[in-house]
VEXMI-102179 format. One record per residue: x, y, z of N, C-alpha, C, O in turn; residue in one letter. Coordinates in steps of 0.1 Angstrom, whole numbers, padded with zeros to 4 digits, always signed. Example, Ala and Ser with C-alpha at 12.3 -4.5 7.8 and 13.67 -1.06 7.14 Angstrom:
BEGIN
+0132-0057+0078+0123-0045+0078+0132-0033+0078+0142-0033+0085a+0128-0022+0071+0137-0011+0071+0129+0000+0079+0134+0011+0080s
END
This chain:
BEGIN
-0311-0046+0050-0307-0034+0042-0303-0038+0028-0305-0031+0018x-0293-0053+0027-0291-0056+0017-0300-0057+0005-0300-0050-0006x-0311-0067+0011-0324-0066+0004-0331-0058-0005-0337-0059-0015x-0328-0046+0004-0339-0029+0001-0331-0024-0013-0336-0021-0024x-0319-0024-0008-0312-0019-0017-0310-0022-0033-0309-0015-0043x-0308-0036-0029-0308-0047-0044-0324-0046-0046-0326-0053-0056x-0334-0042-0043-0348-0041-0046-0348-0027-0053-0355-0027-0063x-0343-0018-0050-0345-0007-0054-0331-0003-0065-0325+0007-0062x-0325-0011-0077-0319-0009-0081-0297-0008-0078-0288-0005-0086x-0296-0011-0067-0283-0012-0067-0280-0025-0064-0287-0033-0058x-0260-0029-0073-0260-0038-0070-0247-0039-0059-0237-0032-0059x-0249-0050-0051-0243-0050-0035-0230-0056-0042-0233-0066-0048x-0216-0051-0041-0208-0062-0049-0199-0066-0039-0190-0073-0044x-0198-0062-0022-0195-0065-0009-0200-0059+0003-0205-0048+0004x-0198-0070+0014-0202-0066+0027-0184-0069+0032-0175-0077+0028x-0185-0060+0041-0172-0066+0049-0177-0065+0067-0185-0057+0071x-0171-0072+0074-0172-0070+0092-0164-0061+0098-0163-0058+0110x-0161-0057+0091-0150-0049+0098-0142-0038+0088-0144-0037+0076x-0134-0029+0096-0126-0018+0088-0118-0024+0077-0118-0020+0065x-0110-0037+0084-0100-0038+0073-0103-0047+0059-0097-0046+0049x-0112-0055+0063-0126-0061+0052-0127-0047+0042-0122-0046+0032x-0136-0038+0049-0141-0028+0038-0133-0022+0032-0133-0018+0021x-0123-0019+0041-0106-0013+0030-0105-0021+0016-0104-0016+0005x-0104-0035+0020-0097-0042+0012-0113-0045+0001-0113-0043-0011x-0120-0047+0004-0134-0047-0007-0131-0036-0011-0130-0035-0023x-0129-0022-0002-0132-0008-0018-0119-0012-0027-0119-0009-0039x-0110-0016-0022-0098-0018-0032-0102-0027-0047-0102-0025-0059x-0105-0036-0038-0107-0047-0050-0117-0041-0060-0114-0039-0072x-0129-0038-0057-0141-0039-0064-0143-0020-0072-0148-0015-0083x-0135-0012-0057-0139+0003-0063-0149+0003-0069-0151+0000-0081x-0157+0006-0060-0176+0006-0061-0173+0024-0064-0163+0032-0064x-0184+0024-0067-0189+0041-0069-0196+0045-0057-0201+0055-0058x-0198+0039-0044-0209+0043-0030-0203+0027-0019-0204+0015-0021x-0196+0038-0006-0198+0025+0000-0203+0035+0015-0200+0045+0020x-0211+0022+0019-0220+0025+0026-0213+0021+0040-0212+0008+0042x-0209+0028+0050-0201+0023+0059-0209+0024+0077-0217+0032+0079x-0206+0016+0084-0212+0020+0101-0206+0029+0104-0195+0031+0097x-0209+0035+0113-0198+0048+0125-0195+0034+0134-0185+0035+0141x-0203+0023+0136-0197+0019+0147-0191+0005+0143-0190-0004+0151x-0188+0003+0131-0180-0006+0127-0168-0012+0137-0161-0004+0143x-0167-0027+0138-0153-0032+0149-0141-0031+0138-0141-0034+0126x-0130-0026+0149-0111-0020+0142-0114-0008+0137-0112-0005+0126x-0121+0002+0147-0117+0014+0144-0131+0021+0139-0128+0032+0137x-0144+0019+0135-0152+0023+0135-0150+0028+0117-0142+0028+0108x-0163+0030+0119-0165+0036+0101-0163+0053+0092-0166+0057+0081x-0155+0060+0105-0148+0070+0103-0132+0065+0100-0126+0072+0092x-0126+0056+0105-0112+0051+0100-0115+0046+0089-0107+0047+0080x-0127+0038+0087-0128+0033+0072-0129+0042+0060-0123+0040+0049x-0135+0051+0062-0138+0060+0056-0128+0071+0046-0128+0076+0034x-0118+0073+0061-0106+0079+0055-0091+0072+0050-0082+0078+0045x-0092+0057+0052-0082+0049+0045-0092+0046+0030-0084+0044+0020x-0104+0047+0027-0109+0045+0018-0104+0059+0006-0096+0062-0004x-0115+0066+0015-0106+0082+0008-0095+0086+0004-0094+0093-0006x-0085+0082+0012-0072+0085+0004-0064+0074-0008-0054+0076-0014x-0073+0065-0006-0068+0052-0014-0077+0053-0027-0072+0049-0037x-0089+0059-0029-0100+0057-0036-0107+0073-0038-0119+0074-0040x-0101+0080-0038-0108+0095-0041-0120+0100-0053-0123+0111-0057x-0124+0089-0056-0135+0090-0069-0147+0083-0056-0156+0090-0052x-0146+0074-0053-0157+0064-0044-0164+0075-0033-0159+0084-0026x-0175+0072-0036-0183+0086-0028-0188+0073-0015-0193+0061-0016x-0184+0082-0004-0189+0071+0011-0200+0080+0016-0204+0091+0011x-0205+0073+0026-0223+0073+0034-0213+0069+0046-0205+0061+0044x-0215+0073+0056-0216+0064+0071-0230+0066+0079-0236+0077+0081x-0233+0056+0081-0247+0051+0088-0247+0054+0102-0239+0046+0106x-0252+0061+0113-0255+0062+0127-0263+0057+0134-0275+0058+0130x-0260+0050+0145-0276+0045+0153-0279+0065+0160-0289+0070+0164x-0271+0067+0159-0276+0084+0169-0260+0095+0165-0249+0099+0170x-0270+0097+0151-0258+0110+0146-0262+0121+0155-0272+0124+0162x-0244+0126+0153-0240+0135+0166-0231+0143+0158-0223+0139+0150x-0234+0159+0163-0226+0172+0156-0209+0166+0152-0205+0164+0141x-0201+0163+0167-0187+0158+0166-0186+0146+0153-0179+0146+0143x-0194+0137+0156-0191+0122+0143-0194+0130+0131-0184+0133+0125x-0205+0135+0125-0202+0145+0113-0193+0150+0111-0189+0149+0099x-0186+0159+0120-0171+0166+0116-0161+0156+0112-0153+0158+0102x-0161+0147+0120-0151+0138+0117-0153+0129+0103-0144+0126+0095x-0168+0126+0103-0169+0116+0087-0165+0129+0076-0159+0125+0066x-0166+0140+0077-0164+0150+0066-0148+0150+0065-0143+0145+0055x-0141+0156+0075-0127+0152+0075-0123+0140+0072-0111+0140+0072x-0129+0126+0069-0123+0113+0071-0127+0113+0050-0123+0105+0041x-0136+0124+0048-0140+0123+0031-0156+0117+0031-0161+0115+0020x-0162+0116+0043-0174+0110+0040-0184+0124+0029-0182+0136+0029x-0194+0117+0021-0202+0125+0017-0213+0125+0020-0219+0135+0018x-0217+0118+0025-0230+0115+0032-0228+0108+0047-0220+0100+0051x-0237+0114+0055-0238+0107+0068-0253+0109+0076-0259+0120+0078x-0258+0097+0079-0271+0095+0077-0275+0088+0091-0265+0085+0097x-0285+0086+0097-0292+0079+0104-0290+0066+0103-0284+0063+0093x-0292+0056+0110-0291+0042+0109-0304+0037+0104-0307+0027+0097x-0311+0046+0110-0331+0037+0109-0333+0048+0097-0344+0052+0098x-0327+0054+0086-0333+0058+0076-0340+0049+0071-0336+0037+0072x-0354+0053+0064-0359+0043+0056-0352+0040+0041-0346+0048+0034x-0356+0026+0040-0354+0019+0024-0356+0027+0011-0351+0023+0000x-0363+0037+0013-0371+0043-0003-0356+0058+0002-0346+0061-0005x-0362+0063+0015-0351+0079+0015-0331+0074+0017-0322+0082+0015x-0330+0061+0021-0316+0057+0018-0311+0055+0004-0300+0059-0001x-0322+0048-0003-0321+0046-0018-0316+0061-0025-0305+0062-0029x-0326+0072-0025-0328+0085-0024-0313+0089-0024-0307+0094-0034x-0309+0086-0012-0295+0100-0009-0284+0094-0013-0274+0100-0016x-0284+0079-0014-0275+0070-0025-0268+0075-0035-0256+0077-0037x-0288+0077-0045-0282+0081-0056-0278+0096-0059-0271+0099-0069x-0282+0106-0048-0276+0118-0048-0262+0117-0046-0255+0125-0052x-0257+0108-0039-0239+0109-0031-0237+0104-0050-0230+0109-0057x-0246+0092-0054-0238+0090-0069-0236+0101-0081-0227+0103-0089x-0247+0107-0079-0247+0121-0086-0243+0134-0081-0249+0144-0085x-0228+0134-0067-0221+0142-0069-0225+0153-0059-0220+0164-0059x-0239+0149-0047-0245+0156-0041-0237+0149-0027-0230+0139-0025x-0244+0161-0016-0235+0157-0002-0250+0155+0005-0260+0161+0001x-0249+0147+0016-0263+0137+0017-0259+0141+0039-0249+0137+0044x-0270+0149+0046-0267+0149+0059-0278+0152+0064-0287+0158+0058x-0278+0148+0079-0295+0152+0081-0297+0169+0082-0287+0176+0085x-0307+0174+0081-0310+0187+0082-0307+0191+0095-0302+0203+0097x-0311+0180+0108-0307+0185+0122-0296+0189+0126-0294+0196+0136x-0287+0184+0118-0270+0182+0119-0266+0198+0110-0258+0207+0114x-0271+0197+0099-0272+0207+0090-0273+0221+0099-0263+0229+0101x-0281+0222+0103-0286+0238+0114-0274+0234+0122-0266+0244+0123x-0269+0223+0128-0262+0224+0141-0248+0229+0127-0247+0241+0130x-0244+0228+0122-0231+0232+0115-0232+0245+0115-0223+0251+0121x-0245+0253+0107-0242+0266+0107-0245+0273+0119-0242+0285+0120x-0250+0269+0126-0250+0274+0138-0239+0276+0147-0239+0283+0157x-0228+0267+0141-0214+0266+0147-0205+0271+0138-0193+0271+0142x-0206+0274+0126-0198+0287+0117-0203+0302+0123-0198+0313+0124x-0214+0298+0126-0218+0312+0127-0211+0316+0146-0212+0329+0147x-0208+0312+0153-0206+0312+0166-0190+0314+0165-0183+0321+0173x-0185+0307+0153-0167+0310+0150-0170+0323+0149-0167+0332+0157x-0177+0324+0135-0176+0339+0132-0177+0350+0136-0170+0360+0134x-0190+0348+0147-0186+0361+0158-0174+0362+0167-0168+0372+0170x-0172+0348+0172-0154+0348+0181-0142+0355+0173-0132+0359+0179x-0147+0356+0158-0133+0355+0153-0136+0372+0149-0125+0378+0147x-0150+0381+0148-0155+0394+0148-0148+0399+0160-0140+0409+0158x-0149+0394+0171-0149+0401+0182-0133+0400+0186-0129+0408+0195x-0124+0391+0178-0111+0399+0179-0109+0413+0174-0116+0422+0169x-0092+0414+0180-0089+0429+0177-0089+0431+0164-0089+0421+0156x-0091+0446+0157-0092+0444+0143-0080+0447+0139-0081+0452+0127x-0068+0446+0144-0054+0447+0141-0045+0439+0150-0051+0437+0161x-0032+0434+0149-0024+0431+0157-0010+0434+0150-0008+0436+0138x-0001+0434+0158+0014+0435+0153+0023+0425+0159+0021+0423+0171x+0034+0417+0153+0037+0407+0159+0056+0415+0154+0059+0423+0145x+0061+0409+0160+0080+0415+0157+0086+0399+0156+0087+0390+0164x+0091+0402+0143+0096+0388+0137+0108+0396+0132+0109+0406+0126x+0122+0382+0140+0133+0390+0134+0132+0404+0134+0127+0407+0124x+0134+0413+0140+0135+0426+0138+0123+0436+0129+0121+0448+0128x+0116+0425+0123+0102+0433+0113+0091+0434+0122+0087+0424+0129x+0087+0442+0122+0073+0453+0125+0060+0448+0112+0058+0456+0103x+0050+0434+0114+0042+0433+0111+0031+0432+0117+0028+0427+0127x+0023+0439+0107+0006+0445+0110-0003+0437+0101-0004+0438+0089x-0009+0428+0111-0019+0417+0103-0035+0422+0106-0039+0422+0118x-0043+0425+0097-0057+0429+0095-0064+0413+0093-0058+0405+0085x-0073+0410+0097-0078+0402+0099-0090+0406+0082-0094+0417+0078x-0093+0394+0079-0100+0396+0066-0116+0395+0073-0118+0388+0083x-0129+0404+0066-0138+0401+0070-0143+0392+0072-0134+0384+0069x-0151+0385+0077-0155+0375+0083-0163+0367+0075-0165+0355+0077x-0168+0373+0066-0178+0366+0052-0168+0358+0047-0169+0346+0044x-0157+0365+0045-0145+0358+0032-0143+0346+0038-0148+0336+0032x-0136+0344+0048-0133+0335+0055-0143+0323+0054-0138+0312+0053x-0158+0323+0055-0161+0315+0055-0163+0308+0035-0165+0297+0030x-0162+0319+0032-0160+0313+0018-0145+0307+0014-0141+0306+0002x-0138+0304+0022-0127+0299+0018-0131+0285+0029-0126+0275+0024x-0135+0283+0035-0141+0271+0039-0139+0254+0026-0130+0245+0025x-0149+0257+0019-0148+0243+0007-0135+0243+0002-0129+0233-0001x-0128+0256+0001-0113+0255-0003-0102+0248+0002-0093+0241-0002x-0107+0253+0014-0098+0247+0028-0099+0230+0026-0089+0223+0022x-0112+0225+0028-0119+0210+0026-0110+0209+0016-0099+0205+0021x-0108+0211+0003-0100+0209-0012-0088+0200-0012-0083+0189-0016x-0085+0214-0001-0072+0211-0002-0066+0201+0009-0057+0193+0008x-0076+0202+0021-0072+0190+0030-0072+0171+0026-0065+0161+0029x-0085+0174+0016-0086+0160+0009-0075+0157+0003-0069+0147+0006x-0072+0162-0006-0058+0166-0014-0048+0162-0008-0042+0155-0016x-0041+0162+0004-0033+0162+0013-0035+0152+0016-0024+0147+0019x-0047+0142+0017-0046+0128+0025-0049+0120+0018-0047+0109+0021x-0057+0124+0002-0051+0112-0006-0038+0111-0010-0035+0100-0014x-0029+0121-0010-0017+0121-0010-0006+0116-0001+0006+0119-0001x-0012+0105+0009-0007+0100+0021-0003+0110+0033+0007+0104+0039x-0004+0116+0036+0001+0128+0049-0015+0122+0058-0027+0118+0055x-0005+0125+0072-0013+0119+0083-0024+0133+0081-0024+0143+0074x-0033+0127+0093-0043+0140+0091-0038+0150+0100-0046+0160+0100x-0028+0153+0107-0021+0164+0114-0017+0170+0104-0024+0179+0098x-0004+0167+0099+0002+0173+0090-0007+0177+0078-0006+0189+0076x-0015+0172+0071-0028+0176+0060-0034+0188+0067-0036+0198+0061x-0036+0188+0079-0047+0198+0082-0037+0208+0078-0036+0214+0068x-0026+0209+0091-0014+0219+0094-0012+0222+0077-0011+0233+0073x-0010+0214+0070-0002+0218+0053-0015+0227+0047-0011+0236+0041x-0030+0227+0048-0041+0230+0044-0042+0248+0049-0045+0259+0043x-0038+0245+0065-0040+0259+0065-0032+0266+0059-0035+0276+0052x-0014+0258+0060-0009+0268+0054-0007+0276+0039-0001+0286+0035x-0017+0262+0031-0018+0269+0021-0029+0281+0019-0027+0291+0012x-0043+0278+0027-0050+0292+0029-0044+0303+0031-0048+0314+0026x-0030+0303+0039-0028+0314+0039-0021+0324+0030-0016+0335+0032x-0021+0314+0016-0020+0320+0004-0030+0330+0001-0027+0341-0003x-0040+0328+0003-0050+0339-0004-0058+0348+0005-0069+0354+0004x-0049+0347+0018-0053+0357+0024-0046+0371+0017-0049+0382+0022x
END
């Protein structure tokens, strides 16, 4: 892979074996693209991913799959990955989505792609098919929460992402990031 790579214009400025290797290479070197395993040993290449990310929030990451799976996508996106790819991609279309993740683009297979909106779209009817009103009694107050259309919501989606990244380059575990993320969505509801 090294090879392909450095053949096709990039230059490799580390390898590491492991999570705390590639931690410590993005530190040092802060590459602009690191190319990471999902099945990396100490934690795999989604822990790398997100100690990278919150340490390095300019470095755009790739994780590599021997067999990408709907769940490991959710998670490399949550962990900050921008790309997440096949393992057997070829040399010419790896080179390819490289330089898109360098130019600011998000790099995933198409199969994975359908499976995502196929699973917004599956929220969105769950979250249609609630009531279209509720009332909850807080302290003594009488509130009436309308649920916002179901389009908006998904357009507050990349916001949500924004702000969760935000939160964990900021050191906050990813419980608390997530939990601090919704609650700031619930600003603009």
């Amino acid at each position: 892979m090294r090879h392909g790579l450095e053949r096709h214009g990039f230059s490799i400025v580390a390898e590491a074996e492991d999570v705390t290797e590639a931690f410590e290479a993005a530190r040092r070197y802060r590459p602009q693209v690191c190319l990471l395993d999902v099945d990396m040993p100490g934690g795999g290449g989604i822990a790398a991913a997100d100690w990278i990310n919150a340490e390095l929030p300019a470095t755009r990451i790739a994780i590599l799959s021997a067999q990408p799976r709907p769940d490991q996508l959710r998670d490399a996106i949550l962990a900050g990955a921008d790309g997440y790819l096949p393992r057997s991609t070829a040399p010419d279309r790896l080179t390819a989505a490289l330089n898109s993740l360098v130019n600011g683009e998000v790099v995933l297979p198409p199969a994975l792609t359908g499976e995502l909106v196929r699973e917004f779209r599956a929220s969105a009817q769950r979250l249609v098919a609630a009531p279209a009103t509720s009332t909850a009694d807080l302290a003594g107050f009488r509130i009436d929460v309308q649920p916002l259309p179901q389009r908006s919501r998904l357009l507050y989606v990349p916001r949500f992402y924004r702000h969760y990244r935000r939160r964990r380059r900021s050191g906050m575990s990813p419980a608390f990031a997530w939990m601090s993320a919704r609650v700031r969505m619930g600003d603009y509801e």
